[in-house]
N, C-alpha and C positions, 0 to 999 in steps of 0.2 A: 279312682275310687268312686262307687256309685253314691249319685246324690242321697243323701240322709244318712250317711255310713261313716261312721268314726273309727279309728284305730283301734281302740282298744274299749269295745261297748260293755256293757253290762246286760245288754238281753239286745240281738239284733234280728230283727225280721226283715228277709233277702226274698223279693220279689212276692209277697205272699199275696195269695188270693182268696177266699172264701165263699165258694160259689154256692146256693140255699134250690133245691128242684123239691118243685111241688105238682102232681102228681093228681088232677081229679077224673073221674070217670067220665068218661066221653070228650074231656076238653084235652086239649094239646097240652105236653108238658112245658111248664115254664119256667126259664134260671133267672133265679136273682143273685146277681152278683155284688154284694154287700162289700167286698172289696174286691180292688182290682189289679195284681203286680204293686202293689205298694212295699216300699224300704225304707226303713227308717231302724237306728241306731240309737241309744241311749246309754249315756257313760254315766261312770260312780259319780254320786253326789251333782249329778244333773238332773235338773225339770225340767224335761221338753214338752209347750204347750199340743194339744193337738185339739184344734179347732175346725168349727164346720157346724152348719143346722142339722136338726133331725134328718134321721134317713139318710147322713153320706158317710157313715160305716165308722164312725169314732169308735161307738162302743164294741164293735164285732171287732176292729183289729185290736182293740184293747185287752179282750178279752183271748184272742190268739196267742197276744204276747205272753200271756202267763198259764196259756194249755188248756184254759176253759170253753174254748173253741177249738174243732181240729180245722186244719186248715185245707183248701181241697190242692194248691200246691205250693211251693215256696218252701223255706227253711226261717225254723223259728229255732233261735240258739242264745243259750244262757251261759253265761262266765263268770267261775269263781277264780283268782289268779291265775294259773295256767293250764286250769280244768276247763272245756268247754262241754255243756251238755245239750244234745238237741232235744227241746222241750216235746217234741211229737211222739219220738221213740221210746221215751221213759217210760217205763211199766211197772208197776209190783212197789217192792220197795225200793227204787230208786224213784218214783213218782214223787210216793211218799213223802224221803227227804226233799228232794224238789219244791213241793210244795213249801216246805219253810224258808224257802229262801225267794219266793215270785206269792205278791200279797197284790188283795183289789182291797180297798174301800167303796162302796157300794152308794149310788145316790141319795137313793132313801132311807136315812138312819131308824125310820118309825118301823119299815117291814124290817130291815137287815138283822132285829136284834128280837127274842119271844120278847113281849111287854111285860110280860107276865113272872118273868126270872128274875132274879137281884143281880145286880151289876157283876156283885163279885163272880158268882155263877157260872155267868156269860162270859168271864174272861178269864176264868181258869179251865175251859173245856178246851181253847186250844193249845193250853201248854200238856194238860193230861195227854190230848191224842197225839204228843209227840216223844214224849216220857218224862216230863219234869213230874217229877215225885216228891211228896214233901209239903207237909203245910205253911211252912216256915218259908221255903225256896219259893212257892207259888206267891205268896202274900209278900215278898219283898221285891220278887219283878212285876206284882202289881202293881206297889208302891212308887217302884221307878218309874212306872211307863204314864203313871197318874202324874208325878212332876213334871213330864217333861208336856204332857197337855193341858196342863194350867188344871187340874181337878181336885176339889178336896178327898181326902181319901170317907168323910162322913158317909159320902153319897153311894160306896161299896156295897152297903146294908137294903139301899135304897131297890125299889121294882123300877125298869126299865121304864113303864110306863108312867113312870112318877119325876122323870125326866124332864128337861126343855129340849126343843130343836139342835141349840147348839151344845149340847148335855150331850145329847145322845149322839153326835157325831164327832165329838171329842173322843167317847167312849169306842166309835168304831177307827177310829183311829188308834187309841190305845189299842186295842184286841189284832191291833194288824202287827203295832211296834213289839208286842212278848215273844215275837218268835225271830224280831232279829234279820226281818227280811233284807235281801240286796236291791229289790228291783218293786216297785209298789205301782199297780194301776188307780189312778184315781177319778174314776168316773162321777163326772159333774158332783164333787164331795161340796161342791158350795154353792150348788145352783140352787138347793130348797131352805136357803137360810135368809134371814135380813140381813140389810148391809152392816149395819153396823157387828155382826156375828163374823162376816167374810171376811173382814180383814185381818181378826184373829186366827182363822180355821188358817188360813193362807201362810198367815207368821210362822203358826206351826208345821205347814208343809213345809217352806223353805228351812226351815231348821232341823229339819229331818234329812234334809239333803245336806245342808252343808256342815252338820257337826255330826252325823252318822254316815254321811258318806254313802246315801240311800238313792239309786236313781229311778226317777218318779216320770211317769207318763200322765199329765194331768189333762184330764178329757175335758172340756167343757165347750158351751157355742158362745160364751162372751170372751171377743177380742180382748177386750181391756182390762180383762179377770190376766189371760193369759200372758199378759203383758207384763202384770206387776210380777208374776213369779217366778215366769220361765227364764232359764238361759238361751234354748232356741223355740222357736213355732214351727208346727207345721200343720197346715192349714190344708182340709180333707171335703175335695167333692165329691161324693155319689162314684164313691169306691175308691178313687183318685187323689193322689197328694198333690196338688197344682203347685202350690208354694211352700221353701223351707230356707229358713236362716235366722240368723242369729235376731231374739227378740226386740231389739232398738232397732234391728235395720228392718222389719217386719213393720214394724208400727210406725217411723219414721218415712218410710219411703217403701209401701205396698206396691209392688209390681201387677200381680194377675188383679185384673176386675173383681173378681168374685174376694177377690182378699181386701180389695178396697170397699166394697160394699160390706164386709163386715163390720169395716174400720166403721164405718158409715152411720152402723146402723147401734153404734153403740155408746153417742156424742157424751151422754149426760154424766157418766160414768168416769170419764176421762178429758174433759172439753180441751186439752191442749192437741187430739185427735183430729180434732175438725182443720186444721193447719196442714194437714198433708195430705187429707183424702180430697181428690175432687168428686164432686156429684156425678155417682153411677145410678144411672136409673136399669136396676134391676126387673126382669119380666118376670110372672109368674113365679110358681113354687118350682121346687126340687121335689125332680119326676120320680117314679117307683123306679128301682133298679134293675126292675124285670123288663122295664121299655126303655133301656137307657138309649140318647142318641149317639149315631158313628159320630167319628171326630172328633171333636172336644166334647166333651160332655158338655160342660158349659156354655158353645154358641148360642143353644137356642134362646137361653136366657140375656146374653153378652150385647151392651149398646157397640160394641165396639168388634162384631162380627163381622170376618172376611168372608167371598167366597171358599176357600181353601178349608176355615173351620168346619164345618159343614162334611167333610170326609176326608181329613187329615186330623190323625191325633199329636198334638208334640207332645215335644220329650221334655222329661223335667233336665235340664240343665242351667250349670252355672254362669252366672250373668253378670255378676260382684263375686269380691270375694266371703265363702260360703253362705249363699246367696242365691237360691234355684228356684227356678219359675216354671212353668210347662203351658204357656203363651205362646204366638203366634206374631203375638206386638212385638215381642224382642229376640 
């Protein structure tokens, strides 16, 4: 079975790539390859964290997995019990349904919602473009999807921009739960809150997994966010998945450098962290994808560079059990 791949997933992408050509007058064309052959697997009522700084392709495979990107190869496939549908090929109205069952939650709760609408508004437009009819039906799967996100229903009547931070990303949560999805991206949904907000927003993700039975792809670049949620990590360079396994053995006992430097780089947040990472003195930033290096992407940066990284790629294999690195150390 290939590393990142479970038996029986809930939305699996198999080798996928997503290559960006840009194209200016008189200059040579350039590919950016935002992702690179990456697999990864997501089963019902799982969080798998997927970690990584800006720029190594969280958001663009995130956004593959549920069709909002097309991909340039690989197979992105969705499963309802013994229905499998390939999210690429869907057209017309099979898209359509499609769509109600693969949901994002969106960073930015301030742009993702008009400020200008009342709550209710905003969150009866996607049950109308699906055909719930009925003012009665509308207004009671409001009410459900407002308990299970801690919301008084007062705040219905309320304008979007009369909201708090964590109002309004409660709310795009709600607006993703009315239509019942199987499979939710959740791009950095708690990177623009205070702490003391994230550990709510979080409770609520995990409870959407494990009493609806929702499996959740949660984006974010803090290790120790993805720690407390996930059931597995997997941890994303500059198009590349280096490392995948299960959350404790991830955070316990980090294999690839770059996954110990994030451990690293996020003490304050989690200080029984500091116990397992040794000091990686990481070089520079994470290069554009359009000048990525042969070999490991990672040597150049890597205190712990062989000659061999330098023009040999490894493969992500397993090292524990489910447990994959794509190191050269091991």
């Amino acid at each position: 079975m290939p590393a990142g791949s479970i038996e029986r997933p809930v939305i699996a992408l198999d080798n996928v790539s997503v290559l960006f050509t840009k194209k200016k007058l008189l200059r040579p064309v350039s590919v950016v390859r935002a992702v690179d052959g990456a697999t990864l697997h997501v089963g019902r009522g799982e969080v798998v964290g997927l970690v990584g700084e800006s720029g190594s392709g969280k958001t663009t495979l995130g956004r593959a997995a549920i069709g909002l990107q097309r991909v340039t190869s690989g197979k992105v496939v969705f499963s309802q019990g013994e229905t499998s549908t390939d999210v690429e090929s869907a057209k017309g109205r099979d898209w359509r349904q499609l769509r109600q069952h693969l949901q994002i939650i969106f960073q930015d709760p301030f742009s993702s919602m008009d400020p200008n609408m009342r709550v209710f508004d905003v969150l009866k437009i996607p049950l109308q473009a699906h055909g719930v009819k009925g003012k009665e039906r509308i207004e009671s799967a409001v009410e459900d999807v407002f308990r299970r996100v801690g919301l008084p229903n007062d705040i219905l009547s309320s304008f979007v921009f009369q909201l708090s931070g964590g109002q309004r990303q409660r709310v795009s949560i709600a607006r993703v739960l009315l239509l019942n999805p199987d499979f939710i991206v959740a791009d950095e949904a708690v990177s623009m809150l205070d702490v003391s907000l994230k550990g709510d927003i979080l409770k609520i993700m995990r409870s959407i997994a494990d009493e609806l039975g929702v499996g959740i792809l949660f984006i974010t670049h803090e290790m120790a966010v993805a720690k407390v949620i996930s059931d597995r990590i997997a941890v994303m360079y500059l198009g590349n998945l280096v490392e995948l396994g299960p959350s404790e053995a991830i955070a316990s006992k980090p294999l690839h450098p770059y996954t110990q430097a994030l451990l690293q780089a996020s003490p304050a947040i989690d200080p029984s962290l500091r116990e397992v990472t040794r000091s990686v003195n990481v070089k520079g930033e994470i290069p554009h994808a359009s000048a990525y290096p042969s070999g490991c992407r990672f040597h150049p940066r890597c205190p712990f560079a062989m000659p061999k990284c330098s023009d040999q790629v490894p493969e992500l294999r397993e090292v524990e059990d489910g447990h994959y690195v794509s190191c050269w150390l091991y």
